[in-house]
N, C-alpha and C positions, 0 to 999 in steps of 0.2 A: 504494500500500500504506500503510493505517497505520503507524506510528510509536509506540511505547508512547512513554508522557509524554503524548500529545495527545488530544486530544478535538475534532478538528475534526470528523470523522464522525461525531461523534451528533448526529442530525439532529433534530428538533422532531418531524416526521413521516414517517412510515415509507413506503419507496419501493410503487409497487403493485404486487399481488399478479397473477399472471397469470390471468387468471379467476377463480369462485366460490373460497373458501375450500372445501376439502372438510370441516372439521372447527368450529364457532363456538359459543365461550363466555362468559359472560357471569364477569368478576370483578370484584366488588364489595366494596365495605366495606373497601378492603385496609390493613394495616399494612405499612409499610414502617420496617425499623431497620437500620440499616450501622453494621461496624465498618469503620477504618484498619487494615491488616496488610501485614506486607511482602509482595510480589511472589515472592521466593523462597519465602516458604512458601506459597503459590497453586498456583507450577507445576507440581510433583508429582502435583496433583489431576485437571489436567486432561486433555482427551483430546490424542490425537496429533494434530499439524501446529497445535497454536493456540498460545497463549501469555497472561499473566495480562497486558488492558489495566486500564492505568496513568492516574490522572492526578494529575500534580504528584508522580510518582515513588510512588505510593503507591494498591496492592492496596484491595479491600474486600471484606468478606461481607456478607451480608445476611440478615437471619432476617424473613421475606417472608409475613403470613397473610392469607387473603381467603375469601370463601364466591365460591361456584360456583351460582348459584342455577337454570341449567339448563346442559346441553350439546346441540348438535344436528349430526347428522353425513349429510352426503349431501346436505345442504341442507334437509330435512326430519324428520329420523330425531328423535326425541326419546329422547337417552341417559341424564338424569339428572343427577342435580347433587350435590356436596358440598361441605364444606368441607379446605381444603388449606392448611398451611404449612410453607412449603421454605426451606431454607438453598442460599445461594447467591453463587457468585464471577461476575467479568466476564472474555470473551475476547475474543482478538480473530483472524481467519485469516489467511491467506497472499492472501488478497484483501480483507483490508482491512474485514474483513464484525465486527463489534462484537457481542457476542452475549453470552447469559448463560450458565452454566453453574453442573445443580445438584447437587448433591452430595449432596439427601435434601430427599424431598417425603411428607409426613405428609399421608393421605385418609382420610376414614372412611366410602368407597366400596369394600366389597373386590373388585366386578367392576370399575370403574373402574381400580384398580392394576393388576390383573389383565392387560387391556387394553391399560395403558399401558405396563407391561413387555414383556410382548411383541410388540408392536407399534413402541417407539419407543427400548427400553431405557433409557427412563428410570427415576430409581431412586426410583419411587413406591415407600413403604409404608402397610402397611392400618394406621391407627392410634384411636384415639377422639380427636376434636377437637372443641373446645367455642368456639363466637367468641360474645360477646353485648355489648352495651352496656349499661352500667349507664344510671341515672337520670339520672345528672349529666353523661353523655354521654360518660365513659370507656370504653374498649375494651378488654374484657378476653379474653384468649385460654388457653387450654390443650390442651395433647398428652400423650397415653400412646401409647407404641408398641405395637402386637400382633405384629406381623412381616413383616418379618425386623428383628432388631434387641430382640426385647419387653424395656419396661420405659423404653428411652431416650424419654425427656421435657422439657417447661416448661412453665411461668407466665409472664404478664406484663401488665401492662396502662399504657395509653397515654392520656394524655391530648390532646385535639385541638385545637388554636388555632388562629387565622385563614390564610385562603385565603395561599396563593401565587399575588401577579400575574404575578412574571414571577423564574421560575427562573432559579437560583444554576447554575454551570458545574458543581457537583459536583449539582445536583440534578435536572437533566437529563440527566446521565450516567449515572445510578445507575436514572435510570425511562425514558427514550429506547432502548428497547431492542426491535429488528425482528427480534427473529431466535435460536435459541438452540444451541449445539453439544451432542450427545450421541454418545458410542461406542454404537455397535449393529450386528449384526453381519460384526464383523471390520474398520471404518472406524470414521470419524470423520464424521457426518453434520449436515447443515445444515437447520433446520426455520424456515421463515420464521413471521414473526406480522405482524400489523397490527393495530392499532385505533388509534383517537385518543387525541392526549394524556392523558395521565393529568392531571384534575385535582385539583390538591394544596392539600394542608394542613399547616403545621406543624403539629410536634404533640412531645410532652415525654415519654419513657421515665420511669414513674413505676417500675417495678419489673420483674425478669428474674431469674426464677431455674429451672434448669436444664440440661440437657449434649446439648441439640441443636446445638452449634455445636463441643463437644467429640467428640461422636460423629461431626460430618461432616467431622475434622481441623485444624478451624482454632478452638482455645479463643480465648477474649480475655479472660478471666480477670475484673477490676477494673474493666479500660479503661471510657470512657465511648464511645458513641456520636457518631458526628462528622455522620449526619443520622438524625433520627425524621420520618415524615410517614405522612398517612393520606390517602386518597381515597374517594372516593364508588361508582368504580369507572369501567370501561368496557366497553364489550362489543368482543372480542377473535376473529380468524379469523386459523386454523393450516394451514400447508401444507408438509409435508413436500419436500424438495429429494433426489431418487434420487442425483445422481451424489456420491461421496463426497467429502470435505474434503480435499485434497493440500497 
């Protein structure tokens, strides 16, 4: 079983999947920005039987954007693509399984959310999202919510500096991630992921204004960001786990 404080189980790459993925998407372009928060204010959020892991004693959220630029399900099905950015904390279970957990995921696919609510209870919303890069190779993003939630939003845009050769313990923690818990109905459920490494890029939060992190319970007011990075992207296959999380 894990241990909060540790980080020995996030592993570089993720264990295999038992056959095809039923569900493979592609995400690309992605922002990644984390704050420091305490763990006690984490718990409350999450589902039943997990708990907020830790490393170095110390929670994080994450305000997480990336374009979807297709989905395909059944191994062939072509579902469509959008763009998506979710706020998000890290778990961990009673087997020791490391996973994300999100709190609020902005799409501006409304059968997508649709979809994904019912199907996975996760707390997609239909929102307008805007990702583009400027000229000079900054990363600019925007959210309006529609619903549920209309009106909750941000801004922000990132600039990107050189590659990461070989990831920081906190920067493998934060993107090392196989796996994600959501409640859906009635339990607590385990959805596996896989893809390859994320490769990464530092990169420098030039501006964040906003109440996506206040609407998903966990403000950070002033604080600074303790990592920014971007990637290129990877392509990702999801597979739902039936029996529930204990």
């Amino acid at each position: 079983m894990a241990r909060a404080g540790t980080h020995a189980t996030t592993t570089a790459s993720p264990p295999p999947l038992p056959g095809p993925p039923p569900l493979t998407q592609g995400w690309h372009d992605a922002v990644f920005v984390h704050w420091r928060v305490a763990p006690e204010r984490v718990a409350p959020l999450l589902p039943a039987h997990t708990r907020p892991d830790v490393l170095d004693g110390a929670a994080h959220v994450g305000l997480v954007a990336f374009r979807v630029p297709s989905t395909t399900g059944a191994g062939a099905v072509p579902l469509g693509g959008f763009h998506e950015v979710n706020v998000r904390v890290y778990s961990v279970d009673g087997q020791g399984r490391q996973g994300v957990v999100f709190l609020s995921m902005d799409a501006d696919a409304a059968h997508s959310v649709l979809a994904a609510r019912l199907l996975t209870g996760l707390p997609y919303m239909w929102s307008d999202v805007s990702l583009r890069t400027a000229p000079n190779g900054v990363r600019a993003g925007a959210v309006r919510r529609r619903a549920p939630g209309r009106g909750v939003g941000g801004h922000w845009r990132v600039a990107v500096d050189g590659p990461v050769t070989a990831p920081s313990p906190l920067e493998r923690f934060l993107t090392a991630r196989w796996g994600l818990h959501t409640a859906h109905l009635g339990a607590t459920r385990w959805i596996r992921v896989t893809h390859e490494p994320w490769p990464l890029y530092r990169a420098r939060l030039l501006d964040y204004r906003g109440d996506l992190l206040d609407a998903a319970g966990l403000p950070v007011g002033d604080s600074r960001p303790v990592s920014v990075l971007w990637s290129p992207g990877v392509t990702a296959g999801v597979r739902p786990t039936l029996a529930p999380v204990r």
